[in-house]
C-alpha positions as CSV (number, residue, x, y, z in Angstrom):
1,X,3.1,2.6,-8.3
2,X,4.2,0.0,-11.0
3,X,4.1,0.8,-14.3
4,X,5.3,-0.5,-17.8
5,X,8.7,1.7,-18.8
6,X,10.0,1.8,-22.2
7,X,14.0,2.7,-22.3
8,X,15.1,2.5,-25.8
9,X,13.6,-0.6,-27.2
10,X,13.3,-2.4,-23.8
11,X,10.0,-3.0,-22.0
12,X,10.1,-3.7,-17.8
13,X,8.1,-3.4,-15.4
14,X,9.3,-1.5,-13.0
15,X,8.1,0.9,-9.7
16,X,7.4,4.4,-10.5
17,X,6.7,7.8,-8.3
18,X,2.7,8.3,-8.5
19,X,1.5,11.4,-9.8
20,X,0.5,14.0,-8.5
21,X,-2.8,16.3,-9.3
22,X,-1.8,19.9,-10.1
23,X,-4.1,23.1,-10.2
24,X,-7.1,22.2,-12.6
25,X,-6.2,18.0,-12.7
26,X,-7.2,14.9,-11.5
27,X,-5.3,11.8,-10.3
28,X,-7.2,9.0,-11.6
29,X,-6.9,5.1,-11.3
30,X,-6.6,3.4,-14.7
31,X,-9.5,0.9,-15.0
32,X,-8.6,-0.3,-18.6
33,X,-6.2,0.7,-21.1
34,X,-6.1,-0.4,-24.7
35,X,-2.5,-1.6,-26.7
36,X,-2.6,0.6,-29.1
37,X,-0.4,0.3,-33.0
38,X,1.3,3.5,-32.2
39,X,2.8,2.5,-29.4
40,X,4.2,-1.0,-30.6
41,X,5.7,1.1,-33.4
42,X,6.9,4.0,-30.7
43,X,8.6,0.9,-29.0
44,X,10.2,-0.3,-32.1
45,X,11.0,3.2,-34.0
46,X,11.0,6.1,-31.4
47,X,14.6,7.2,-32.5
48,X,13.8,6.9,-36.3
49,X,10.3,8.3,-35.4
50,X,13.0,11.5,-33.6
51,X,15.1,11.9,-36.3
52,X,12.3,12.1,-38.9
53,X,10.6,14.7,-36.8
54,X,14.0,16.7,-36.8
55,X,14.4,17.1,-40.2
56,X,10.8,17.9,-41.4
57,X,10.2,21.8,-41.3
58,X,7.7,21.6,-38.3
59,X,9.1,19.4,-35.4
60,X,6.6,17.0,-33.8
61,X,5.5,17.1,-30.2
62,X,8.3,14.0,-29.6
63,X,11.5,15.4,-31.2
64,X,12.6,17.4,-27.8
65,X,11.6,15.1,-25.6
66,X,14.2,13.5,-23.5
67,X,13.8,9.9,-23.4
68,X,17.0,8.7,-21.6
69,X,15.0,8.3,-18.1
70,X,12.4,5.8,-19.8
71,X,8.7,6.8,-20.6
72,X,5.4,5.1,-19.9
73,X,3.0,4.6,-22.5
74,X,-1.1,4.0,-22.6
75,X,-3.5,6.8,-23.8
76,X,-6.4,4.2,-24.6
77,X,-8.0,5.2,-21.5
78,X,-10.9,4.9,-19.0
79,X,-10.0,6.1,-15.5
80,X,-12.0,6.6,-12.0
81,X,-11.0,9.4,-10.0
82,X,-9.5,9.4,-6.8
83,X,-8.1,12.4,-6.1
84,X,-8.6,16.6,-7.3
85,X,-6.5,19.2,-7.2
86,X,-6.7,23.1,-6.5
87,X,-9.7,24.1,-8.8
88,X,-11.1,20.5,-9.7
89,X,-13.2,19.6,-6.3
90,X,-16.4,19.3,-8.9
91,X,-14.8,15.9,-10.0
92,X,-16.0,13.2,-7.2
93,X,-13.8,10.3,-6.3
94,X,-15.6,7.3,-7.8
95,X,-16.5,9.2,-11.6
96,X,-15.3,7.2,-14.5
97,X,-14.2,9.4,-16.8
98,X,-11.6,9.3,-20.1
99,X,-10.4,11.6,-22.4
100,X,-8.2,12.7,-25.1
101,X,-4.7,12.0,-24.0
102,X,-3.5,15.6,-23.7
103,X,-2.5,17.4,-20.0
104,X,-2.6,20.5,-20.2
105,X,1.0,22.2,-19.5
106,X,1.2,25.9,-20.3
107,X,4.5,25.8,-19.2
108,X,6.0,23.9,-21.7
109,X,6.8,25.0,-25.4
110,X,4.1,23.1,-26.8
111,X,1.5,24.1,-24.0
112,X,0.9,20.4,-23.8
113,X,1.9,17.3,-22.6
114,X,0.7,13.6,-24.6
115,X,-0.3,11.2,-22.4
116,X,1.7,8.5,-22.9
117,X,4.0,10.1,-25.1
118,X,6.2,12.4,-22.9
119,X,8.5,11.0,-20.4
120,X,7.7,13.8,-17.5
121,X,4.3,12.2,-16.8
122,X,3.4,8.6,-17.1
123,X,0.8,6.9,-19.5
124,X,-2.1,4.5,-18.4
125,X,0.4,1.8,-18.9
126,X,0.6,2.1,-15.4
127,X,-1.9,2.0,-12.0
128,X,-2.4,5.8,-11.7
129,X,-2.5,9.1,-14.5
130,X,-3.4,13.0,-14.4
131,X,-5.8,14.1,-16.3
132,X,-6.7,17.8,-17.2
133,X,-9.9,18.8,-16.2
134,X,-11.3,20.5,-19.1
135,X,-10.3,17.4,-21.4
136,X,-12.7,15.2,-19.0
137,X,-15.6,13.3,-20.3
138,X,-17.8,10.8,-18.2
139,X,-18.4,7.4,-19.1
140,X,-21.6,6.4,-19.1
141,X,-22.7,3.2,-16.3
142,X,-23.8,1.4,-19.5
143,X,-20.8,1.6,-21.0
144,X,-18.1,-1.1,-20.3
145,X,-14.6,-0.4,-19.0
146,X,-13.3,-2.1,-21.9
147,X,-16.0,-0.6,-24.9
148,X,-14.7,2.8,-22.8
149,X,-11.2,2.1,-23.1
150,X,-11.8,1.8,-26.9
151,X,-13.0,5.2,-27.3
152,X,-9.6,6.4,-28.7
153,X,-9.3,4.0,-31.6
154,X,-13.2,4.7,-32.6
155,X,-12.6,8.1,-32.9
156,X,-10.0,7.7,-35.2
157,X,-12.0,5.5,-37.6
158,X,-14.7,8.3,-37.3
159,X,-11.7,11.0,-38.0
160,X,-10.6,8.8,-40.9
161,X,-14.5,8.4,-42.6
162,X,-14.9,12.1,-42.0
163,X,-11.7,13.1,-43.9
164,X,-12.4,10.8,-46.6
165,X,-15.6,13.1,-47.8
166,X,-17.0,9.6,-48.7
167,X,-20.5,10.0,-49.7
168,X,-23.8,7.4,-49.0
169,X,-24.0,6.3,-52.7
170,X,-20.1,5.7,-52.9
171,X,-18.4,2.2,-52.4
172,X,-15.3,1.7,-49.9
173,X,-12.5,-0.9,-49.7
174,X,-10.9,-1.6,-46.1
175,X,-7.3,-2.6,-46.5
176,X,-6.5,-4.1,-43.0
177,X,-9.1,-5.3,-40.0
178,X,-7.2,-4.6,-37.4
179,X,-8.7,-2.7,-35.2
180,X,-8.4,0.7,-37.0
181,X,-10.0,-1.1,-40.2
182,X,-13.0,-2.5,-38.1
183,X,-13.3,1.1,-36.5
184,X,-13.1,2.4,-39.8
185,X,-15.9,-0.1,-40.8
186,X,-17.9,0.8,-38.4
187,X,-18.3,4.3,-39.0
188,X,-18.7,3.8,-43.2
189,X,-21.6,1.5,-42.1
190,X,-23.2,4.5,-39.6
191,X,-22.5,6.7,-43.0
192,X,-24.6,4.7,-44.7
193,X,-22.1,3.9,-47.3
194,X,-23.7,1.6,-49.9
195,X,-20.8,-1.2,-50.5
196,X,-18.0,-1.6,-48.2
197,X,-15.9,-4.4,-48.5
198,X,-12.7,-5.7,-45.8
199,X,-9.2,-7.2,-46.9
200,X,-7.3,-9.0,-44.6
201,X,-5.0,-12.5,-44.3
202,X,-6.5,-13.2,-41.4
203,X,-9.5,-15.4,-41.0
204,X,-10.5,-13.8,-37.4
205,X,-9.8,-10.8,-38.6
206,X,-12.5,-11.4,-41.6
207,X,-14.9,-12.4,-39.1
208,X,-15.2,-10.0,-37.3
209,X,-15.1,-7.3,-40.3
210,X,-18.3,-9.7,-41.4
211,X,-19.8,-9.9,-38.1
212,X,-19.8,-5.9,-38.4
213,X,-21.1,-5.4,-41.3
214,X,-19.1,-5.5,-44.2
215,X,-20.6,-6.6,-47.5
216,X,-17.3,-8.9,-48.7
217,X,-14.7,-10.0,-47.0
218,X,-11.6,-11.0,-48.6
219,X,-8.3,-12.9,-48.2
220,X,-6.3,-10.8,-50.4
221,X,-3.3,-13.8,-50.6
222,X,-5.8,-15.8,-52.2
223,X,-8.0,-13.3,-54.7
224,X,-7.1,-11.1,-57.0
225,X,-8.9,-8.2,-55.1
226,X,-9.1,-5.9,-58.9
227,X,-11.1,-8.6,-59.8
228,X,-13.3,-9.6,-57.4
229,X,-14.5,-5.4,-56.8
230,X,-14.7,-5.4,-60.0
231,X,-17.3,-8.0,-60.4
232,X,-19.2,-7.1,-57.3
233,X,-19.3,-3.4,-58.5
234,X,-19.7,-3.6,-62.2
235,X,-23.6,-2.0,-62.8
236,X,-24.4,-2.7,-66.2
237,X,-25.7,0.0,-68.5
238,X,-29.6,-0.3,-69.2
239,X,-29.7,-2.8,-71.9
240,X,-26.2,-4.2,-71.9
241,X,-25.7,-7.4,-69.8
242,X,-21.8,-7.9,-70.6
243,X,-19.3,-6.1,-68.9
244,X,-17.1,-5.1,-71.7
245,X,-17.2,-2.0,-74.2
246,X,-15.2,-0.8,-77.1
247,X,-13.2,-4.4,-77.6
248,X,-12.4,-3.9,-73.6
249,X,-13.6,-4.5,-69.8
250,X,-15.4,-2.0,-68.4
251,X,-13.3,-1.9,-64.7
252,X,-15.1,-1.0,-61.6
253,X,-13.7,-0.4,-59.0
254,X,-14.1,1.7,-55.3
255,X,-14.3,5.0,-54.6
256,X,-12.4,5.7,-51.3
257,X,-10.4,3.1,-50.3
258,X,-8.6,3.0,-46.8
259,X,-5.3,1.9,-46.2
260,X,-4.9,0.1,-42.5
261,X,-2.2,-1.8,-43.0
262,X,1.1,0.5,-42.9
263,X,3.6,-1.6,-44.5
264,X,5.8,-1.1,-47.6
265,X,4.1,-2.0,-50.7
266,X,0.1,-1.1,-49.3
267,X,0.1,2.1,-50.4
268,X,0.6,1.5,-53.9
269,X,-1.7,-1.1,-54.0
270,X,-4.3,0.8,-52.6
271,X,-3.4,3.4,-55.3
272,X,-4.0,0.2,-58.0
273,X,-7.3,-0.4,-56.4
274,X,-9.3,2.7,-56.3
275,X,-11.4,3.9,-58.6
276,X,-10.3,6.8,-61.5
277,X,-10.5,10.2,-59.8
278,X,-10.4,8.4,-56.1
279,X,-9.4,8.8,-52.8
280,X,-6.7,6.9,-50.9
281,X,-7.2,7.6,-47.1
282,X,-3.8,6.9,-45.3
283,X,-4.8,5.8,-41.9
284,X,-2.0,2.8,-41.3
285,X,1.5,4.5,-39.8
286,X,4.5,2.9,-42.6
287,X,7.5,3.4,-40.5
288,X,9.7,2.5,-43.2
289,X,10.7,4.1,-46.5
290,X,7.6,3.2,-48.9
291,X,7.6,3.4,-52.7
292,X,4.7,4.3,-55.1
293,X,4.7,5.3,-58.3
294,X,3.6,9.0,-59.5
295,X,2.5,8.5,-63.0
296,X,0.0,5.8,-61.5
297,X,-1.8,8.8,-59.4
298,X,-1.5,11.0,-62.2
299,X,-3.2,8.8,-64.9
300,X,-5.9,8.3,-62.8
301,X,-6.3,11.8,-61.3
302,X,-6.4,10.3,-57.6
303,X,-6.3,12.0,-54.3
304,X,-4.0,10.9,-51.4
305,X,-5.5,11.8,-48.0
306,X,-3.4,11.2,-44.7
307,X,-5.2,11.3,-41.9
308,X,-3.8,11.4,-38.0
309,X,-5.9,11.2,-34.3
310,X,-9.4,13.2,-34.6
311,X,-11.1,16.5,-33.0
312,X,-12.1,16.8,-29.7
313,X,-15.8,16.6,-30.7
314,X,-15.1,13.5,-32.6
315,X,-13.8,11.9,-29.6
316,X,-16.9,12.7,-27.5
317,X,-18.8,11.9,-30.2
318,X,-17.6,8.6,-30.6
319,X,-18.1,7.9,-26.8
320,X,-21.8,9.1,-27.0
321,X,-22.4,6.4,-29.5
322,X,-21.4,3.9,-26.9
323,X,-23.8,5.1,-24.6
324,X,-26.8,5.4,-27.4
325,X,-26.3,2.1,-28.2
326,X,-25.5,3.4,-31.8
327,X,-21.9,1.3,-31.7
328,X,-20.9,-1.8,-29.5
329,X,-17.2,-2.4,-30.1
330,X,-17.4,-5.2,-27.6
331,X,-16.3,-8.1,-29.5
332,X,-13.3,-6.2,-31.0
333,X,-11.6,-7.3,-27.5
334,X,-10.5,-10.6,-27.9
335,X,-8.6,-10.4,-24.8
336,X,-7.9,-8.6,-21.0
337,X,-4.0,-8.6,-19.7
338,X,-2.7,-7.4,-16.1
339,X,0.5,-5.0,-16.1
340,X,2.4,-8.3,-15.5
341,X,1.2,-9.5,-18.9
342,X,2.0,-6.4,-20.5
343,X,5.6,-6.9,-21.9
344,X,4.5,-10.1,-23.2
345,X,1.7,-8.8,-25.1
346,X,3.4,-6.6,-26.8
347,X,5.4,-9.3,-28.5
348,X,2.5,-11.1,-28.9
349,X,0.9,-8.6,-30.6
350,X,2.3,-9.7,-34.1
351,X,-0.1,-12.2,-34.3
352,X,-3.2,-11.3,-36.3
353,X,-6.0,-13.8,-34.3
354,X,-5.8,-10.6,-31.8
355,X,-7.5,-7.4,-32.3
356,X,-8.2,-5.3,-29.7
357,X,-6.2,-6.2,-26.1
358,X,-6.8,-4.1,-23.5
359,X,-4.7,-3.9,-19.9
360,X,-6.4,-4.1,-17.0
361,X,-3.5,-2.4,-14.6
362,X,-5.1,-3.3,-10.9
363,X,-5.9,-6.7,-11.6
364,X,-3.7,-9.3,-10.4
């Protein structure tokens, strides 16, 4: 089958062996598959992403791995099966299903395998996967291959708003609408959250964020976002129409704020931004050395939350809200590629008037 094969920081397309179902998995043809962050950073920093792993107390599923023979990536996923084997016959040929990208493996150290992390089986980056049958989920017929394939990223917004323990009557900013900022966005607005407001350079980016919901949007290279969430959240005491007290401003600001970005210097920022006795959800991967300054969190009593993936009921959660009708993440997918496209894409990826590509492996 062809597939998409990273070897070291090379991306070809190239002709793979298809898998094959074990006891208790499915062989399933990839319908859509979703270009995720993580995997334009695995193809940029898998070797510093190693070596970090190897020198932290608890090694990370990827340290052992050996990645000389090339791995394929892709665990955005929706699938149709086409083949069970020995203890999955209840799965038809023809049911579209996804789920989290873990195979079951009790024979390896971890008990696991990632899909689309581990070079012994290949990703949906590629015309065929495994799947583990008690990981399955079905996709719902209203549900679109793409909205399907876009079940991963959801979840981790949901994850990430979850985490956060941000409450209805709080305010949020969004650092970043990409698409873990919009999925982020998405689930403060099912939260109720009463003021949530998007930064990002990018004036399709902003769009969208508006077009789901948000109640500012701002370019931060052109505002000084302090400022501006301090004017829109500034509530006046009963009586007092100014905004200043004791000979100073009175300094509003949000209570959570979400950092999507994942580049040096965001961090901090977001640590300037939020309000006294806040919370900075880490949701953007830095894959560089990053800088903030101590005494900043300290004077203002704040809480640093990182955040990875989600639970398995968050996952099916956030694919039952496709079916409900609850969340559309439709126009997040500004475009469909074929594997051919694939190595392209990725490059093309640095451009921020994309958000959510998805590959479409069998289509010419």
């Amino acid at each position: 089958m062809r597939a998409m094969v990273l070897r070291g920081k090379t991306l070809t397309l190239e002709d793979v062996a298809k898998p094959v179902p074990g006891p208790n998995q499915v062989l399933a043809k990839v319908l859509a598959c979703g270009i995720c962050g993580s995997d334009l950073h695995a193809a940029k920093y898998m070797e510093d992403m190693r070596k970090t792993a190897q020198t932290s107390r608890r090694n990370a599923w990827y340290d052992q791995r050996d990645y000389s023979g090339g791995m394929v990536m892709g665990h955005e996923f929706v699938a149709e099966v086409v083949e069970a084997g020995p203890g999955a016959e209840a799965w038809m040929p023809g049911t579209r299903v996804t789920s989290m990208p873990v195979l079951m493996a009790p024979e390896t150290p971890t008990g696991y395998l990632s899909i689309g992390y581990s070079p012994e089986i290949p990703g949906a980056y590629s015309e065929y996967i495994v799947m583990s049958t008690p990981m399955l989920l079905r996709v719902a017929a209203n549900v679109s291959d793409e909205v399907a394939a876009t079940t991963e990223p959801c979840a981790v917004g949901l994850h990430a708003v979850r985490e956060s323990g941000i409450q209805p009557h709080q305010s949020a900013l969004i650092m970043g609408a990409g698409p873990i900022g919009l999925m982020t966005l998405i689930w403060l607005k099912q939260a109720g959250v009463r003021y949530i407001a998007v930064s990002d350079p990018s004036p399709e980016r902003r769009a969208l964020a508006a077009q789901f919901g948000a109640d500012d949007v701002f370019n931060p290279r052109d505002v000084d976002l302090a400022e501006e969430l301090s004017h829109k959240l500034f509530v006046p005491a009963p009586g007092r129409e100014d905004t200043s007290y004791g000979g100073g401003a009175i300094v509003a600001a949000p209570d959570v704020v979400f950092e999507c970005v994942g580049v040096p210097g965001t961090l901090h920022q977001a640590m300037e931004l939020v309000q006294i006795k806040g919370v900075v959800t880490v949701v953007g991967v830095c894959m560089e050395t990053d800088s903030i300054t101590p005494l900043l969190g300290i004077n203002k009593q704040l809480t640093l939350k990182f955040v990875l993936g989600y639970t398995g009921a968050e996952y099916a959660e956030a694919l039952q809200a496709f079916a409900d009708g609850r969340v559309d993440t439709t126009a997040l997918v500004t475009r469909t590629v074929s594997l051919d496209e694939l190595p392209a894409a990725f490059a093309a990826l640095s451009d921020p008037r994309d958000c959510k590509v998805i590959v479409v492996p069998h289509r010419a």
